[in-house]
C-alpha positions as CSV (number, residue, x, y, z in Angstrom):
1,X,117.5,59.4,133.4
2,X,116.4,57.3,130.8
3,X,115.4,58.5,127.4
4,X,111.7,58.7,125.4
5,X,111.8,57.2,122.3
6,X,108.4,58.7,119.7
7,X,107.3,55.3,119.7
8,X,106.9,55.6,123.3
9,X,106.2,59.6,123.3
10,X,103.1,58.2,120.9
11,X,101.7,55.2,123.3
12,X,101.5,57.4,126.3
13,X,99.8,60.2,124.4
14,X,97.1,57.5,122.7
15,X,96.7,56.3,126.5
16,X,95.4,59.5,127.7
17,X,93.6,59.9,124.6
18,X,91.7,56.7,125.3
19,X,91.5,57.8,128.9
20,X,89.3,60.7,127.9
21,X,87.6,59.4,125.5
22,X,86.8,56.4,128.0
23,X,84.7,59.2,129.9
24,X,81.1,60.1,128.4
25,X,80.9,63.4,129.5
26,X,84.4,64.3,128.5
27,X,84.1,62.5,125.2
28,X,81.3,64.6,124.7
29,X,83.2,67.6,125.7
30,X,86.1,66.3,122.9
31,X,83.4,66.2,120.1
32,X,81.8,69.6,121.0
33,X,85.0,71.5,121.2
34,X,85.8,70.9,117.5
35,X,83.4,74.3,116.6
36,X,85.7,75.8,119.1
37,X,89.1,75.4,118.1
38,X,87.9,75.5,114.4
39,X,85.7,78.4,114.2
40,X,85.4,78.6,110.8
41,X,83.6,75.2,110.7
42,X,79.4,76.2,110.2
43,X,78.8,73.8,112.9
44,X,80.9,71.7,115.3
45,X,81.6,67.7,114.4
46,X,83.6,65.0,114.6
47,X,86.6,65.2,112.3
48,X,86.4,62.9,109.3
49,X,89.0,60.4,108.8
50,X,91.4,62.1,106.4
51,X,92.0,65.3,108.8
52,X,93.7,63.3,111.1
53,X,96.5,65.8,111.3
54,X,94.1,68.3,112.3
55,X,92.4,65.8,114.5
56,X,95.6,65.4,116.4
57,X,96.2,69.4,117.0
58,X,92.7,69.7,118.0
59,X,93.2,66.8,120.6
60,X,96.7,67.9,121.5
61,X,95.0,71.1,122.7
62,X,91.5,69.7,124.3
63,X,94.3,67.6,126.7
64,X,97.0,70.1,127.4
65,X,95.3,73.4,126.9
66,X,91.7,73.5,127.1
67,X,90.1,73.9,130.3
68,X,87.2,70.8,131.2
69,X,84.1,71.6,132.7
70,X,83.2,68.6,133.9
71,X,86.9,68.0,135.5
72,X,86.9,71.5,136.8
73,X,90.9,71.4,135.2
74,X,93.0,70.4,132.3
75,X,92.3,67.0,131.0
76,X,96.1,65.8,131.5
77,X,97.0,66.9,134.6
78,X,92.9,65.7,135.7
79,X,93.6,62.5,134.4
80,X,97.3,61.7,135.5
81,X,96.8,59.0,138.3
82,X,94.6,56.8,135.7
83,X,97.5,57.4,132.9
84,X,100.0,56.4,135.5
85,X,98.0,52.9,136.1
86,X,97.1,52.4,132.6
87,X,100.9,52.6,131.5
88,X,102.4,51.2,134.3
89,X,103.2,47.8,132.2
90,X,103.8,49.4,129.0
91,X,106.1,52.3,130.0
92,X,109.4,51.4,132.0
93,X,110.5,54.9,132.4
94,X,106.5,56.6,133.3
95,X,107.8,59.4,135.1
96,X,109.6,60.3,131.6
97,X,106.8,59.8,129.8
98,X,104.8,61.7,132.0
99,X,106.7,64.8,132.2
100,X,107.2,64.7,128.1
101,X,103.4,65.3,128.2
102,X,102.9,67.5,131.1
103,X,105.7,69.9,130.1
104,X,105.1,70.4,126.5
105,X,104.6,73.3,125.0
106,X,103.1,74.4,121.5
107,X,105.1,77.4,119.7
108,X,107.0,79.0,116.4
109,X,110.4,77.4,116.3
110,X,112.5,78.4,113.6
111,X,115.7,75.6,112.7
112,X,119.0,77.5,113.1
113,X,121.4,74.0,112.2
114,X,120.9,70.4,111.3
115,X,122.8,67.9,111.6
116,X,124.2,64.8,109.7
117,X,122.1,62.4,111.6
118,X,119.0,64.7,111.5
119,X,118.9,66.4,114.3
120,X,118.4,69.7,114.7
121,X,118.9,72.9,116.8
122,X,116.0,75.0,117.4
123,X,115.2,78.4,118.9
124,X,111.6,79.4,120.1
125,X,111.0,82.8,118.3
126,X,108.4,83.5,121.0
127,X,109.7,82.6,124.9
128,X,113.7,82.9,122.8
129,X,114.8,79.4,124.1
130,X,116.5,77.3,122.4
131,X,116.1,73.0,121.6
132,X,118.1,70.1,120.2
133,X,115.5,68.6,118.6
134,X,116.1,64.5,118.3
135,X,115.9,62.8,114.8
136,X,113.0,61.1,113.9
137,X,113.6,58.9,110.5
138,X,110.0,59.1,110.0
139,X,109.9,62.7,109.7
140,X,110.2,65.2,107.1
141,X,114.0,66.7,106.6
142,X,114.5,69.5,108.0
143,X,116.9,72.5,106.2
144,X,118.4,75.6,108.1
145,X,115.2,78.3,108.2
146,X,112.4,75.9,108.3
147,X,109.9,77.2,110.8
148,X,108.4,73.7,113.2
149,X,105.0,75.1,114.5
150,X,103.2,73.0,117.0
151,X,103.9,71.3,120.2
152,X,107.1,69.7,121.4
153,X,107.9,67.2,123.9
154,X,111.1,66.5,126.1
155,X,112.7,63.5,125.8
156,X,114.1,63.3,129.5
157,X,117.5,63.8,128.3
158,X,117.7,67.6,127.8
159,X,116.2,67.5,124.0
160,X,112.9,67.4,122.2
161,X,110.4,65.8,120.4
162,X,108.2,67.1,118.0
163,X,104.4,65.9,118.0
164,X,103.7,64.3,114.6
165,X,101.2,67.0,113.8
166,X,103.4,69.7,113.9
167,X,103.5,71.7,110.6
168,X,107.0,72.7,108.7
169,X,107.0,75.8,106.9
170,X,110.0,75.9,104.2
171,X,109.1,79.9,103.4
172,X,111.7,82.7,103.7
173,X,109.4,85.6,103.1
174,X,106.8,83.7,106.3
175,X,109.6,83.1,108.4
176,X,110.6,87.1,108.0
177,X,107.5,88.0,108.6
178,X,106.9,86.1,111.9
179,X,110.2,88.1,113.1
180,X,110.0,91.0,111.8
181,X,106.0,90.7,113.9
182,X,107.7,89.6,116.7
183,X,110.4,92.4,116.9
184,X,107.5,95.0,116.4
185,X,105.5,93.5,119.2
186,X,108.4,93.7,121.5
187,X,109.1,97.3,120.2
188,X,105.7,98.3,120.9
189,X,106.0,97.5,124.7
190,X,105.2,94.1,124.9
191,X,106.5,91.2,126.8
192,X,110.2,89.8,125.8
193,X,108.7,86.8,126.5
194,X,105.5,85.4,124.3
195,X,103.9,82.6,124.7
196,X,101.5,80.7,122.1
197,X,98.3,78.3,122.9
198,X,98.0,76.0,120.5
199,X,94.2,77.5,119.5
200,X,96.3,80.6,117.9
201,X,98.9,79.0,116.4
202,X,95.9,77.1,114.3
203,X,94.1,80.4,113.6
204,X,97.1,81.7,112.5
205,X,99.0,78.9,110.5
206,X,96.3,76.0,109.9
207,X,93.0,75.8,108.2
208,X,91.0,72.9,107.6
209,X,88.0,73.6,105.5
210,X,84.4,71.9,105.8
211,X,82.9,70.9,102.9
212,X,79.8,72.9,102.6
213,X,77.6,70.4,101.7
214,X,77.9,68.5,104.7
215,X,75.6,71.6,106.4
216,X,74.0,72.1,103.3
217,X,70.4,71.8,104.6
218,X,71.3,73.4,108.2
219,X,69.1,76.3,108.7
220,X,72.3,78.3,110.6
221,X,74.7,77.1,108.2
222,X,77.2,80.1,107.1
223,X,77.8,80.8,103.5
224,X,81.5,80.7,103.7
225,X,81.3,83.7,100.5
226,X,79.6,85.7,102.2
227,X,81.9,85.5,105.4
228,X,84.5,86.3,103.2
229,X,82.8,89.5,101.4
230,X,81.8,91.0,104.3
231,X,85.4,90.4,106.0
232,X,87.2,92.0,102.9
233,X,84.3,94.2,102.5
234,X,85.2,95.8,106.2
235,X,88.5,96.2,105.3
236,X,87.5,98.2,101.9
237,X,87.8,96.1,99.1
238,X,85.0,97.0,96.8
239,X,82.5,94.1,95.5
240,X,85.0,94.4,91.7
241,X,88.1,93.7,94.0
242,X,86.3,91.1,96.2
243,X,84.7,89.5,93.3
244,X,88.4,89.3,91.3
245,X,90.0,87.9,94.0
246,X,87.5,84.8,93.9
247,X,88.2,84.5,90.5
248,X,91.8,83.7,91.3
249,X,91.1,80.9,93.9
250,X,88.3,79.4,92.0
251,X,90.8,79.4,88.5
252,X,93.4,77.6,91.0
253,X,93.4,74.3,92.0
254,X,93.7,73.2,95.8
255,X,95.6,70.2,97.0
256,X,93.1,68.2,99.1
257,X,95.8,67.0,101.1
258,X,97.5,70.0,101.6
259,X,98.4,70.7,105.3
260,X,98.6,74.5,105.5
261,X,97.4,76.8,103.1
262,X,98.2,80.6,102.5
263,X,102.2,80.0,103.1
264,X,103.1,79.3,99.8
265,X,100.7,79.4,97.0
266,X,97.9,81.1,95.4
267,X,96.0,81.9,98.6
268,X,99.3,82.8,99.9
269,X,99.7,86.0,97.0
270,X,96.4,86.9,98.1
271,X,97.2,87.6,101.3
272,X,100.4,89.2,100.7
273,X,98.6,91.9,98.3
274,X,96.0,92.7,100.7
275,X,98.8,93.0,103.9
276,X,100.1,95.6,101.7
277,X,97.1,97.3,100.0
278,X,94.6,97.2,103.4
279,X,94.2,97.0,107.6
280,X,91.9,93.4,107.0
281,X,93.4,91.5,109.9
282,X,95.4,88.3,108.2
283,X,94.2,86.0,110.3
284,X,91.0,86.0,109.9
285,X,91.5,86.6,106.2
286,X,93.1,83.4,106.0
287,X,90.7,81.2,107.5
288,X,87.5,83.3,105.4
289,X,89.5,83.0,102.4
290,X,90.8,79.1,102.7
291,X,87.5,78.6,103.5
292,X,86.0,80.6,100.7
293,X,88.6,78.8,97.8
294,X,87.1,75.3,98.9
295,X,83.8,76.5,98.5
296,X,84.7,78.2,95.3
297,X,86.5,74.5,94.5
298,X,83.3,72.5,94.6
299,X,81.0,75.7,92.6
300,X,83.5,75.6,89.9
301,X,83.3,71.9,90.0
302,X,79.2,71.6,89.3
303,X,79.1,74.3,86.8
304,X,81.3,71.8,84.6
305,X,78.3,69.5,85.2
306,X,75.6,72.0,85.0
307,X,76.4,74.1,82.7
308,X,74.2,77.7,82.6
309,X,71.9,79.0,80.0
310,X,74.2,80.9,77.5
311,X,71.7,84.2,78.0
312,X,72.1,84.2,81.8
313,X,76.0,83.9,81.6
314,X,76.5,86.5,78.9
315,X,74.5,88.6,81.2
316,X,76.7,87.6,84.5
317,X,80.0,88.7,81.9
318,X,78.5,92.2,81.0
319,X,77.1,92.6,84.4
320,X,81.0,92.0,85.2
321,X,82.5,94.7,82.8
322,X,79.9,97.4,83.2
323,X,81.5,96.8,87.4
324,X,85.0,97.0,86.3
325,X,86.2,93.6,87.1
326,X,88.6,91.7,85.5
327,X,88.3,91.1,81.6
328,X,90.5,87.3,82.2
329,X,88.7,86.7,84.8
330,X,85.5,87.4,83.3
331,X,86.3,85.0,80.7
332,X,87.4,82.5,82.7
333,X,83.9,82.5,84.6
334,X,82.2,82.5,81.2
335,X,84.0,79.3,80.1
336,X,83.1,77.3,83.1
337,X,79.3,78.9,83.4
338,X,79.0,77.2,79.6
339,X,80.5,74.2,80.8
340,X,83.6,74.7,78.5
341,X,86.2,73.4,80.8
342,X,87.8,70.5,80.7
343,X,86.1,67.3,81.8
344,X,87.3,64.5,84.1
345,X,86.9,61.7,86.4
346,X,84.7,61.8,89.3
347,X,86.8,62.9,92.3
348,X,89.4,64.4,90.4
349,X,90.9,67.7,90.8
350,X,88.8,70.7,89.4
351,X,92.1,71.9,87.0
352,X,92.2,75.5,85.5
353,X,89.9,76.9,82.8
354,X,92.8,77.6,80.9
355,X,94.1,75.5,77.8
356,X,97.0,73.0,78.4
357,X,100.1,75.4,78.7
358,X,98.0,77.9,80.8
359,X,98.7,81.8,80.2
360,X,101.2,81.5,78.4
361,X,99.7,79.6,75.8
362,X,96.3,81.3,75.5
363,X,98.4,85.0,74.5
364,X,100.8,83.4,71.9
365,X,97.9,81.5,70.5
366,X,96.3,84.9,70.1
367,X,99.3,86.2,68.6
368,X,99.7,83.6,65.9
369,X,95.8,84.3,64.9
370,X,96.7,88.2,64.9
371,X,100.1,87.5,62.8
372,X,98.5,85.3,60.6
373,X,95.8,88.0,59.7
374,X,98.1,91.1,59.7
375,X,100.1,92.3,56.9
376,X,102.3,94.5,59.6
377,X,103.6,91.5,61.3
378,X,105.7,89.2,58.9
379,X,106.7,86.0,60.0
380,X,107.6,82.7,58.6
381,X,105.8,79.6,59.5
382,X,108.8,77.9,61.3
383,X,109.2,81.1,63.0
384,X,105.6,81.4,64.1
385,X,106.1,77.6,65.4
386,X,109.3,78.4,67.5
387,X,107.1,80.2,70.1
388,X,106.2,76.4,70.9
389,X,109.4,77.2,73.1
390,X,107.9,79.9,75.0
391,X,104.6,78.2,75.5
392,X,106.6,75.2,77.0
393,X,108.5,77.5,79.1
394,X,105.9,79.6,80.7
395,X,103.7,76.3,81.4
396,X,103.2,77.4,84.8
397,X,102.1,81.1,84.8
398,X,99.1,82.1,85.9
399,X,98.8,85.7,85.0
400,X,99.8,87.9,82.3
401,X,102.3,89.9,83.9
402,X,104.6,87.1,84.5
403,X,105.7,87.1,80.6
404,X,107.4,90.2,81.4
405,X,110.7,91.4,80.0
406,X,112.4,89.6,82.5
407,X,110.9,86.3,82.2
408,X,111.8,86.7,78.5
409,X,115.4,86.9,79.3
410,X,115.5,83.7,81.6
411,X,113.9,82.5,79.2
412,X,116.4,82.7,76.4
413,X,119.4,83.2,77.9
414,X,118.9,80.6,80.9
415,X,116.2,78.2,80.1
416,X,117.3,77.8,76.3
417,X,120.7,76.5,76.9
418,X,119.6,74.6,80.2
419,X,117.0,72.7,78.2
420,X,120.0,72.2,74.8
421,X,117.6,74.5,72.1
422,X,119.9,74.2,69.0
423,X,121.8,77.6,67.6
424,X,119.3,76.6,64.4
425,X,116.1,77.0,66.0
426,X,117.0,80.3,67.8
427,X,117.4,81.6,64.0
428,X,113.9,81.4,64.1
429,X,113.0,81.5,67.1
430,X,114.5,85.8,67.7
431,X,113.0,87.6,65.3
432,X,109.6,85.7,66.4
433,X,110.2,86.9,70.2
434,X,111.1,90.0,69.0
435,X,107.6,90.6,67.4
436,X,105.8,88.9,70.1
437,X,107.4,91.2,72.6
438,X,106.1,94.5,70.3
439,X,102.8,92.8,70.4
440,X,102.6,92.1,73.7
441,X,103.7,95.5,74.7
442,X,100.6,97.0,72.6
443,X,97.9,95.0,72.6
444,X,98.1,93.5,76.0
445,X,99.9,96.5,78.0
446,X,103.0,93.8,79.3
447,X,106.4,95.4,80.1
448,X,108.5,93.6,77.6
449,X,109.7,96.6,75.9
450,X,113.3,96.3,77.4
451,X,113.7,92.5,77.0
452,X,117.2,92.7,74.8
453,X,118.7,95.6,76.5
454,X,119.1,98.9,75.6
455,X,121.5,97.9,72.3
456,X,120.3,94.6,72.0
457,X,124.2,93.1,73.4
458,X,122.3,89.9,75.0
459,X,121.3,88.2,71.7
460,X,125.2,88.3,70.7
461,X,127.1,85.2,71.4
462,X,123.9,83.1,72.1
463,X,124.2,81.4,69.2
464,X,127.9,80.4,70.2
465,X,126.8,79.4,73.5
466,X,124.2,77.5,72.8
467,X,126.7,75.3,70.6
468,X,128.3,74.9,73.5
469,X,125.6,73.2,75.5
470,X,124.3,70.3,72.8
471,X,127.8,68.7,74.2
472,X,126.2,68.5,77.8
473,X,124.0,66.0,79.3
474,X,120.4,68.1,80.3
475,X,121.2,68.0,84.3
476,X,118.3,69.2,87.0
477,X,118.4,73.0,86.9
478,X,119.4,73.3,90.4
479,X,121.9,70.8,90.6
480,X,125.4,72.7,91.0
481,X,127.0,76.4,91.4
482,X,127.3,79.1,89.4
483,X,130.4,80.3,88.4
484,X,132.2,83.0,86.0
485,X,134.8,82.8,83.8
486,X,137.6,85.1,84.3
487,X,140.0,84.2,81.9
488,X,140.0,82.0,78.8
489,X,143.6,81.2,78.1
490,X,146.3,81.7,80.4
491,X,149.5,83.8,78.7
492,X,151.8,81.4,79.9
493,X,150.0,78.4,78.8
494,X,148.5,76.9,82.2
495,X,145.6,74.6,81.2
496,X,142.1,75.5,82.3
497,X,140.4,78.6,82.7
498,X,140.0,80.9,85.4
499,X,137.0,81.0,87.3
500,X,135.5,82.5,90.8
501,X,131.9,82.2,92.2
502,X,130.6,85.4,91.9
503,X,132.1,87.6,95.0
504,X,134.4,85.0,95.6
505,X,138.3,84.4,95.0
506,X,139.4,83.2,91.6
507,X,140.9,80.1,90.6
508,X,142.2,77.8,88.1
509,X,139.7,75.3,87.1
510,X,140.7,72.2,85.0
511,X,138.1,71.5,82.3
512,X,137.7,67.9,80.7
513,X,135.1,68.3,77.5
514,X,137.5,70.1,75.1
515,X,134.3,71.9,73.2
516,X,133.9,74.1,76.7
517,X,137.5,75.0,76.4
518,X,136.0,77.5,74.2
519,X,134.6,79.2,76.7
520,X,135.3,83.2,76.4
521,X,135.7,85.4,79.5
522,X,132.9,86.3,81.1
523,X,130.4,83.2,80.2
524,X,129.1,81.6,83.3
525,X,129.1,78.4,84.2
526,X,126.8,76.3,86.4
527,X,128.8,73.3,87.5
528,X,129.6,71.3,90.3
529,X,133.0,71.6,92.1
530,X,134.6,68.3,92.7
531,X,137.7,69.0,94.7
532,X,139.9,72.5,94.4
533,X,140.7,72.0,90.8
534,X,138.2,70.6,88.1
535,X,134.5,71.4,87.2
536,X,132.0,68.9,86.6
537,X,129.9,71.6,83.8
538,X,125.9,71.4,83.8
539,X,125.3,74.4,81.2
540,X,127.2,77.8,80.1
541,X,125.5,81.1,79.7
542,X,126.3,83.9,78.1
543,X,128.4,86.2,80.0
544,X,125.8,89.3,79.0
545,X,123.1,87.3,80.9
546,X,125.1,88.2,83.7
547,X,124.6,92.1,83.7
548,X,120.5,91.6,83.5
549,X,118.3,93.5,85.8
550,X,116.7,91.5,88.5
């Protein structure tokens, strides 16, 4: 049996497509399901023309899964003698192409192997089948533990395809969630077996969000806020807690573009905390909440351009602390309500209220101010300026907590040598993190106390190390393996050193750059293994970094 190519998958699924669109009253039927398989739309519509991903899933399902009215039947099975005409020129193999759409199925797949050429082996997490899924060139690559969700077609020659729409999920902690669900479910007394309609699988994995003003003057229109307060409110967050957590989305920008959201960002910490701290059912949290943040998005947006009387949003931030809310997130509201933020283009992406450098930034700012007016806190002006480090380092954190006592040791230990900080600047630059961290530990209640250790043994051969490193190109941080020096010179006078990935079996190592044949045992090295003998070094660490609590 011949074959199907996705070029040809694509033209017979475009043919029934046109088929039932041909058809008034099922075109009519197409454009008023929308509300149904996106219910958290305020009113069913035609998709715009940049959801065309979504546009696909929701026609994927109106023609495989949705039961027609007017055809008294599912639209490809209904429809199948006029598809049969209609590609009888265009379609050598039809009887392939037919059964690729007739037997597809929509589902969780999770990638177990890949292939050089790019194809891949599959197994359905819910009906516990497994695929060979066929390359596509035009697709995304695809690493061991991606999760495919959506439909997939057979090819006619015992493998897959997968529908263009489908969405890949690169998230270990989703894709052990899904199973560790599954299992449960199965525990609990249900089927072996599970099957997924495609409706669910967008509930549960997919969101598109409406831009509210689009219903703006509807009289039925749903505030998509208040959706969301009275879900979380149901599931007992108070109106402080409810309140915080738009805070966060509306302090966080979201990618217009993106495909799923709530995998694996902002959204996605949300729902993680409120799995563990409530009974709120996540799916529905999802869709409220992704809903809710675009919402938020466009708010945030016009109070840039509008900004608020300075009475009435003094009031809003006292009203906010007499509740208990969040002090940061108080004070981000406050900034954008006086139309402090920062300004740009039209149709750009609302960015955080924060100052370039985020978190970070804003508390060693606020350090330097308090070190510059107290007497108790003496520091030099170079050593006040080496915190530029730290800012640059912690450019990406969004809360506090983050510059704990372990992100202080990556920081130094790890980020330092990776990004070649001379032994000259960390002169200055440890007695300045040293008072930041007492600082930070009093005034702003973050666990840095134990940053050094309990003797302080991390900060000693630092210095020596980070000599090392100004005789190594800067190299991506992830390129390479890490490994640990066992033994620096050999008593009988074999070159190299002795090295082992950690848990693995030693070996003797050849090392070119005659600077890192100073390395001491126990330093690690992140380098790429060329054949069984030498190491291509990216950066050393100290060896101490090595004992740090994860």
């Amino acid at each position: 049996m011949a074959t199907l190519t996705p070029t040809e998958l694509e033209l017979g699924f475009q043919q029934l497509l046109s088929l039932a669109r041909q058809n008034s009253a099922l075109e009519t039927e197409l454009a008023s399901s929308v509300g149904d398989f996106f219910p958290q739309m305020s009113a069913p519509q035609e998709l715009r023309g940049d959801d065309l991903l979504n546009a696909r899933r929701h026609q994927e399902w109106f023609l495989f899964e949705r039961h027609s009215a007017h055809l008294e039947g599912v639209p490809c099975e209904r429809l199948l003698g006029e598809w049969r005409k209609a590609v009888a020129e265009q379609l050598q193999e039809h009887e392939v192409g037919e059964r690729a759409l007739l037997d597809s199925c929509a589902g969780i797949f999770s990638v177990r192997g890949v292939a050089e050429d790019g194809a891949a082996w599959l197994e359905d997490l819910g009906c516990l089948q497994e695929h060979s899924l066929r390359p596509n060139p035009e697709a995304p690559s695809l690493d061991i533990g991606d999760l495919i969700v959506g439909r997939l077609h057979p090819d006619g020659d015992g493998a897959v395809l997968a529908s263009p729409a489908a969405g890949v999920f690169r998230n270990s902690d989703l894709h052990q969630a899904i199973e560790a669900d599954l299992a449960r479910r199965r525990s609990d007394g249900g089927p072996a077996l599970l099957r997924f309609d495609q409706q669910t699988l967008e509930q549960a994995f997919f969101c598109l969000t409406q831009d509210p003003a689009l219903d703006a003057e509807s009289p039925t229109a749903v505030n998509p806020l208040d959706s969301a307060m009275a879900l979380l409110g149901k599931a007992g967050l108070s109106e402080a807690a409810i309140q915080d957590i738009f805070a966060r989305l509306r302090s966080t920008p979201m990618q217009a573009k993106s495909l799923v959201l709530g995998s694996d960002d902002h959204l996605g910490e949300i729902l993680d905390e409120l799995a563990f701290d409530t009974e709120v059912d996540l799916t529905r949290a999802r869709a409220a909440l992704a809903t809710a943040w675009h919402s938020l998005r466009l708010d945030s947006a016009e109070r840039r351009t509008s900004p608020r009387e300075v009475t009435n949003a003094l009031a809003d931030f006292d009203q906010g602390r007499a509740q208990g809310r969040d002090v940061q997130a108080l004070l981000d509201d406050l900034e954008r309500d006086l139309g402090l933020g920062e300004s740009g283009s039209e149709g750009a992406e609302p960015v955080s209220s924060l100052p370039s450098g985020g978190v970070a930034r804003a508390i060693v700012t606020e350090f330097r101010w308090e070190a510059q007016a107290s007497k108790e806190i003496q520091l030099t002006r170079e050593q006040l300026e080496s915190l530029d480090l730290l800012i640059e380092f912690g450019a990406g954190f969004e809360q506090p907590e983050e510059l704990g006592a372990q992100a202080m040791r990556q920081f130094l230990f790890f980020w330092c040598p990776e990004q070649r900080v001379k032994p000259t600047q960390v002169a200055n630059l440890v007695p300045a993190l040293e008072a930041f961290c007492q600082w930070a530990s009093q005034e702003q209640d973050l666990e840095v106390d134990d940053w050094q250790g309990s003797d302080g043994e991390f900060l000693v051969d630092l210095e020596r190390i980070l000599d090392l490193n100004q005789s190594l190109p800067r190299r991506p941080d992830q390129d390479g393996e890490l490994f640990e020096v066992l033994e620096a010179e050999d008593p009988r006078g074999l070159p190299g050193l002795m090295v082992s990935i950690p848990g693995g079996m030693p070996f003797r190592t050849e090392i070119k750059s005659e600077a890192l044949r100073a390395a001491q045992q126990g330093d690690l090295l992140r380098a790429k293994l060329l054949d069984d003998s030498q190491l291509e070094i990216r950066s050393v660490y100290p060896g101490s970094a090595h004992r740090l609590d994860a």
